[in-house]
C-alpha positions in Angstrom: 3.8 22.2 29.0 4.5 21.5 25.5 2.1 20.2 23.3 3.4 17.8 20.3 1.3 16.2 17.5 4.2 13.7 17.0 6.0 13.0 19.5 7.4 10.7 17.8 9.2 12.2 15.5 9.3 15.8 16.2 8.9 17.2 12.8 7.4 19.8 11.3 3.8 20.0 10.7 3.5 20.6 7.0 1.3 24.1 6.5 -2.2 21.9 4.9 -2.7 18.3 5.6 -5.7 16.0 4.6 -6.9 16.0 8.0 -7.5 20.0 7.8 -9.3 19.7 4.4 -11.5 16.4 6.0 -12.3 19.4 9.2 -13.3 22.0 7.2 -15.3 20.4 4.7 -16.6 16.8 5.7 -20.2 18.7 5.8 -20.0 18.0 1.9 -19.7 14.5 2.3 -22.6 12.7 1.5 -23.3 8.6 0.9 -20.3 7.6 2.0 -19.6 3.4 2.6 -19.3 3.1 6.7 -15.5 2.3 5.8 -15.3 5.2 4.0 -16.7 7.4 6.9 -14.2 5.7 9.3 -11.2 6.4 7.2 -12.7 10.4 7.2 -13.2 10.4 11.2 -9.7 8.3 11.9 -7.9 10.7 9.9 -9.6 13.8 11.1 -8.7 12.6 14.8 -5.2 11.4 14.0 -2.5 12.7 16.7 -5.1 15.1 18.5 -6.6 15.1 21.9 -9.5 13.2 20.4 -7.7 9.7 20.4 -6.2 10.6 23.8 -2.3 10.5 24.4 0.5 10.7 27.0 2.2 13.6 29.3 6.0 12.4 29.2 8.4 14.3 32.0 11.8 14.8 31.8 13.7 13.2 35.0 15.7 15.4 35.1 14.5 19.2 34.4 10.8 18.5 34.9 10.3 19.3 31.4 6.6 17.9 30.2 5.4 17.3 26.7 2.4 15.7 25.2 1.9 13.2 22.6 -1.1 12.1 21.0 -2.0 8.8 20.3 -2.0 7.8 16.1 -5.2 6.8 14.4 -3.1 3.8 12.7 -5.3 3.6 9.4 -3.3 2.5 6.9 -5.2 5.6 4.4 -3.6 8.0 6.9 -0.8 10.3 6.1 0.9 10.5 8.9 1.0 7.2 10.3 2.2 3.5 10.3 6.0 5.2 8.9 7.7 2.6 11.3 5.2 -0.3 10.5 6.5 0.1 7.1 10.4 0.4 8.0 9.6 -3.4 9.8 7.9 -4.5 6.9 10.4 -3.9 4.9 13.6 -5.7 6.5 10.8 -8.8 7.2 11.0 -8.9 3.3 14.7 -8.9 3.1 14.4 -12.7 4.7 12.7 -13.4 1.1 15.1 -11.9 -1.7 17.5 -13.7 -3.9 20.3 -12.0 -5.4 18.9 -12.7 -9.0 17.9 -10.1 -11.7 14.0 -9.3 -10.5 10.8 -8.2 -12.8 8.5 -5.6 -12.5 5.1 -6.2 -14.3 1.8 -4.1 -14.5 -1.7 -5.8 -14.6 -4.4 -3.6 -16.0 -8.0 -3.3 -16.5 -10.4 -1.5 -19.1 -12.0 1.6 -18.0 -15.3 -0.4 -19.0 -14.9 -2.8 -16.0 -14.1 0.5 -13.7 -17.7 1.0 -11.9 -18.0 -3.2 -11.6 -14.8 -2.8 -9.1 -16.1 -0.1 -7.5 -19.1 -1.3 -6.7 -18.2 -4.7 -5.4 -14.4 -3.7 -4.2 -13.7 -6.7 -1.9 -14.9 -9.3 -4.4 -13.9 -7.9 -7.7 -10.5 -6.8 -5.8 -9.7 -10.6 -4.8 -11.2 -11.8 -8.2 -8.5 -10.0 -9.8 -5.2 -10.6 -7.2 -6.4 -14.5 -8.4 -6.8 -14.0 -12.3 -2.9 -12.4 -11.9 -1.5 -15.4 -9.7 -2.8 -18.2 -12.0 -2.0 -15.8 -14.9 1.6 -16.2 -13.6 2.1 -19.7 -12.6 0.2 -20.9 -15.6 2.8 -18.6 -18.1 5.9 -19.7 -15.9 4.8 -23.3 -15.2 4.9 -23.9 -19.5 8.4 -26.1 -20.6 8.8 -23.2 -23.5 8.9 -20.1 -21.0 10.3 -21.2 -17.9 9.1 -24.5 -16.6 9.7 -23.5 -13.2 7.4 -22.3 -10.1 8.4 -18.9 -9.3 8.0 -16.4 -6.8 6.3 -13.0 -7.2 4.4 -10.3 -4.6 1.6 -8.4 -5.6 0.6 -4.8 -4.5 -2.9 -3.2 -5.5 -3.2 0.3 -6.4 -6.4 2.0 -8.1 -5.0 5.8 -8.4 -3.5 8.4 -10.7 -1.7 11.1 -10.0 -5.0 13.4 -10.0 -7.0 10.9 -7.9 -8.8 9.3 -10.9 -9.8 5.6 -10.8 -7.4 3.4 -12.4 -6.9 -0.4 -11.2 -3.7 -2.2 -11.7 -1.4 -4.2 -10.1 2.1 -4.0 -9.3 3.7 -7.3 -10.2 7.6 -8.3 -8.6 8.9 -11.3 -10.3 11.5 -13.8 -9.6 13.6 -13.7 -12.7 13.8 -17.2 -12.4 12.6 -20.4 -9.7 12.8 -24.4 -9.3 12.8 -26.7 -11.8 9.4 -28.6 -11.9 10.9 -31.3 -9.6 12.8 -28.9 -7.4 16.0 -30.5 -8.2 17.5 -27.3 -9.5 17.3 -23.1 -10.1 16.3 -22.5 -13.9 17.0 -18.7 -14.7 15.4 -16.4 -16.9 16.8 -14.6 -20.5 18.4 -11.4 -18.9 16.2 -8.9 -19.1 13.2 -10.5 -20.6 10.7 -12.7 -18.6 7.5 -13.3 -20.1 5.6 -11.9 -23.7 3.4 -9.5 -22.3 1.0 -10.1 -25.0 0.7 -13.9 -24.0 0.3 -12.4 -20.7 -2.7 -9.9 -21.2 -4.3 -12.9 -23.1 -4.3 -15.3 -20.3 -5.6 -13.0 -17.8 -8.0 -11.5 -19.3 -10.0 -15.0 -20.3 -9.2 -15.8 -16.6 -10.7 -12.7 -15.1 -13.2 -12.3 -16.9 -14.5 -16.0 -16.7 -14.5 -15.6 -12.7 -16.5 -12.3 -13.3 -18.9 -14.0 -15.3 -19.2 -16.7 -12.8 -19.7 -14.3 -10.2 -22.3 -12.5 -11.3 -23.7 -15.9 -12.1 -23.6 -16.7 -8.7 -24.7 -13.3 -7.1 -21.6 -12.7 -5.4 -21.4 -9.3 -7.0 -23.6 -7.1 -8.3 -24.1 -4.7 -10.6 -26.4 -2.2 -11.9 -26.5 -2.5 -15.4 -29.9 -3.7 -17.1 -27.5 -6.0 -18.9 -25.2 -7.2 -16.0 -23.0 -9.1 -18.5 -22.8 -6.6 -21.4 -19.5 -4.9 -20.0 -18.0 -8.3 -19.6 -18.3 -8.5 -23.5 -17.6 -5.3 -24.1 -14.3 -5.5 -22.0 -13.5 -9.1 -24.0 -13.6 -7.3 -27.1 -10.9 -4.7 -25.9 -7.2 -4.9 -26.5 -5.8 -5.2 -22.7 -2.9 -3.8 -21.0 -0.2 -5.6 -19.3 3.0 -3.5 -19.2 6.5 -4.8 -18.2 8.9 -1.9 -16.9 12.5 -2.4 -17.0 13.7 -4.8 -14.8 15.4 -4.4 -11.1 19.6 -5.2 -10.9 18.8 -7.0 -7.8 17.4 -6.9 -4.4 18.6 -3.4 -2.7 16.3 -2.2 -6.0 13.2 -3.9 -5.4 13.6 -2.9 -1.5 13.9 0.7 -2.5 10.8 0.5 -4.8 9.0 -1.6 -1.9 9.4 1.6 0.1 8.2 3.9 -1.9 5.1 2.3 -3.5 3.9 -0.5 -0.8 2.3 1.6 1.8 1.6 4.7 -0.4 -2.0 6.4 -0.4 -3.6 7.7 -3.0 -1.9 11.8 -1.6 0.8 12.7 1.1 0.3 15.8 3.0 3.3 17.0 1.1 1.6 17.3 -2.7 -1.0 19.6 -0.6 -0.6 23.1 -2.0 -3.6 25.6 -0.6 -7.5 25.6 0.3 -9.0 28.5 0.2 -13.0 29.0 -1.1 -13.7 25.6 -1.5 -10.9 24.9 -3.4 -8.0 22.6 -3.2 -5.1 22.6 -4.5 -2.6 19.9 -4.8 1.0 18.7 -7.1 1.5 16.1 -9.2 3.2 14.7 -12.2 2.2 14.1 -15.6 2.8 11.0 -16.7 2.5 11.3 -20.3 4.7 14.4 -20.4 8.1 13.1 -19.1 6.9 13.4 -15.1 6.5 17.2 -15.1 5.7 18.4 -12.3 1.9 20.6 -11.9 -0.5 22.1 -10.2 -4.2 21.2 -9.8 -7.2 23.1 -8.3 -10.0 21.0 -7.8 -13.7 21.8 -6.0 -13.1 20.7 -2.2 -15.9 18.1 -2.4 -14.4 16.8 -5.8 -11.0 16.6 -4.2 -12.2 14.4 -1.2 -14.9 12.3 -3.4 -11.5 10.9 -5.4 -9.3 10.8 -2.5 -12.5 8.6 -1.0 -12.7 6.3 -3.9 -9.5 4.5 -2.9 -10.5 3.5 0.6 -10.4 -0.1 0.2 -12.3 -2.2 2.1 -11.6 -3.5 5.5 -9.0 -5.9 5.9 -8.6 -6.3 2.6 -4.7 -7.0 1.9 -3.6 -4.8 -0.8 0.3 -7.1 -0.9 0.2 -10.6 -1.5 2.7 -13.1 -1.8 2.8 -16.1 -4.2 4.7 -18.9 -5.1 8.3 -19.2 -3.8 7.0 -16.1 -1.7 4.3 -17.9 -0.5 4.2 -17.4 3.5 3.1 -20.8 3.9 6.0 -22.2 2.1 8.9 -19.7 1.9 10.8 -21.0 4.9 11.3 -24.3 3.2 11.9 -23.0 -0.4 13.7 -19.7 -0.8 16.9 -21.9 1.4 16.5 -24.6 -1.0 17.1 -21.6 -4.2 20.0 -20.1 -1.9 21.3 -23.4 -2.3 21.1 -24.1 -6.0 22.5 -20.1 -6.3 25.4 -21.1 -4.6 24.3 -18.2 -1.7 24.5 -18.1 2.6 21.6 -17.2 3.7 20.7 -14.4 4.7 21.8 -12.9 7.9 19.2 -10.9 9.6 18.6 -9.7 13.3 15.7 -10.7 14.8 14.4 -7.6 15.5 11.0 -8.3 13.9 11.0 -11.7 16.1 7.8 -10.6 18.3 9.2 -11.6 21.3 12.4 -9.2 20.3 10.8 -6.7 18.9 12.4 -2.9 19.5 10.3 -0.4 21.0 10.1 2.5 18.1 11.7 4.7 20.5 14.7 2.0 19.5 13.7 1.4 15.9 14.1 5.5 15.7 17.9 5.5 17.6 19.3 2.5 15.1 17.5 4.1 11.8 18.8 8.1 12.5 20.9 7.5 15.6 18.8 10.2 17.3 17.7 9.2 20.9 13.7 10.7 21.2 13.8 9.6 24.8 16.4 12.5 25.0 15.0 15.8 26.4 14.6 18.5 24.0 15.4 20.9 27.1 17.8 19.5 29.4 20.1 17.5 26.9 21.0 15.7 29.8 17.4 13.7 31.1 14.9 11.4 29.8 11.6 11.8 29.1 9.7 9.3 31.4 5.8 8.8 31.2 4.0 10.1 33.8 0.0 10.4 32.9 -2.1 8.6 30.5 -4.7 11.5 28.5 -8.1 9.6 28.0 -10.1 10.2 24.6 -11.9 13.4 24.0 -14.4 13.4 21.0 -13.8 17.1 19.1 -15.4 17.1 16.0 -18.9 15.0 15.1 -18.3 11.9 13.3 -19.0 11.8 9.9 -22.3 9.5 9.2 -22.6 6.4 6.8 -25.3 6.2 4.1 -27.7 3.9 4.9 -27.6 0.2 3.7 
């Protein structure tokens, strides 16, 4: 019988992955948040007999293989690659073929341990200081005077694991007219001043941080709890617009990369060997080239851990003309002022049509996984459900 890890997809399994670092050193881990420890144990028991599986047969030669069920947590490497591909063409329904923006929301380094501390709060606090930040800036006659659509996707990494929030901002170069009577387009190339923006959001963040803490809906463990509030108001901050995208086969591509991305694939994995890890990336500041790093095992997975956000916390949001509770009525209305069909999807995300991934794999690569890998000639049938075997010992919480 042949045993797969993916059955899936039949790759292969790259020489170190997360979940062999997380086996041989999760006795290090200490204090972890109970999300934290789930994301360890999901990850550690991701595609093994732990989760249980399936024997598939073919119907042919008799051939058998087994595949083991995914963890599905979204700070996996391995999994939810299909869940993304459906993502994606959902978002396609959404795009306009106008010029689109890409702006970055930042925080000071001061106001770093108030996030981590109260993720979930601070987290949302923020995603609402950049959504008024926008509208407000849009909304004003001399900018835009139009509502305008933009999505929103947290990340809180660098390349070498550190901590560093911001947001990825996608903006509508463009939107309705105040009384929706027409499409009012941006200067090409230009969208907003990104001082006016870094003004306007940080008075608005930091006014729902002071209110709060006020309030006791976050804490923090300064003897002055408001003291980095001031210090962060008397700091220059950072809101960075990148070039923008031609249109919307751009902003799909970047949606692919960056949307469901974790903090490290399996493939920047190098080497472990005596407590040490070793791992690519690129340095930013130096033109993307590309390096090494060796870091202390229980160093590497203490970063890696400090992006676990918390549970279901959504890290892409979707806001004015991208709103999901009023897209369907809008974004026809802007096809119609841009002089546009609309769009001509399948419903293969429709849940009631939705393919099998057996059939999202055959119309993405034309390869046929139900084919046998022996025969060439029968189909792999499912003939015996594997129940869950517990291999390694979970990893505990801290206590409350």
């Amino acid at each position: 019988m042949h045993s797969s890890a993916d059955h899936q997809h039949r790759t292969a399994r790259p020489e170190l992955e997360l979940a062999d670092i997380f086996r041989e050193y999760a006795d290090r881990l200490t204090e972890l948040t109970g999300q934290q420890a789930r994301v360890v144990r999901d990850v550690t028991e991701c595609r093994t007999a732990a989760l249980g599986g399936h024997i598939y047969e073919c119907d042919q030669c008799e051939y058998q293989e087994i595949s083991y069920n995914s963890c599905r947590n979204r700070h996996c490497p391995k999994c939810q690659r299909l869940e993304q591909v459906r993502w994606l063409e959902a978002q396609q329904e959404r795009l306009l073929p106008i010029e689109y923006h890409h702006v970055v929301f930042t925080v000071p380094d001061v106001l770093h341990p108030l996030f981590l501390n109260n993720r979930r709060q601070a987290y949302n606090l923020a995603f609402a200081a950049v959504s008024e930040t926008l509208h407000e800036v849009a909304l004003r006659p001399k900018n835009l005077g139009a509502k305008i659509g933009f999505s929103l996707v947290l990340h809180t990494w660098t390349q070498t694991l550190l901590y560093h929030f911001h947001l990825y901002c996608i903006v509508t170069g463009g939107g309705l007219h105040l009384d929706g009577s027409r499409w009012v387009s941006a200067k090409p190339g230009f969208l907003f001043s990104v001082r006016i923006l870094a003004k306007v959001f940080r008075g608005k963040l930091l006014q729902k941080l002071e209110k709060a803490l006020d309030c006791g809906r976050i804490a923090s463990h300064d003897d002055d709890p408001k003291e980095r509030l001031r210090m962060a108001a008397r700091k220059n901050w950072v809101v960075y617009s990148k070039p923008p995208f031609a249109g919307p086969e751009q902003v799909l591509k970047y949606l692919g990369r960056y949307t469901q991305r974790i903090a490290i694939s399996n493939e920047r994995l190098v080497s472990m060997k005596d407590g040490q890890v070793t791992f690519r990336w690129k340095d930013r500041a130096h033109g993307d080239k590309n390096k090494i790093m060796e870091l202390d095992a229980g160093e590497f997975i203490r970063r890696f851990l400090l992006h676990v956000v918390p549970k279901s916390l959504m890290r892409i949001r979707h806001y004015g003309l991208f709103a999901n509770s009023v897209t369907h009525e809008l974004i026809p209305r802007c096809r119609k002022f841009l002089c546009v069909e609309a769009s001509n999807l399948s419903d293969t995300n429709d849940p009631e049509n939705r393919e099998t991934w057996q059939e999202l794999v055959h119309r993405l690569t034309g390869r046929d996984v139900t084919l046998c890998p022996n025969c060439h000639t029968g189909y792999l049938i499912m003939k015996e459900t594997l129940p869950a075997l517990r291999l390694w010992p979970p990893v505990q919480p801290r206590a409350p």
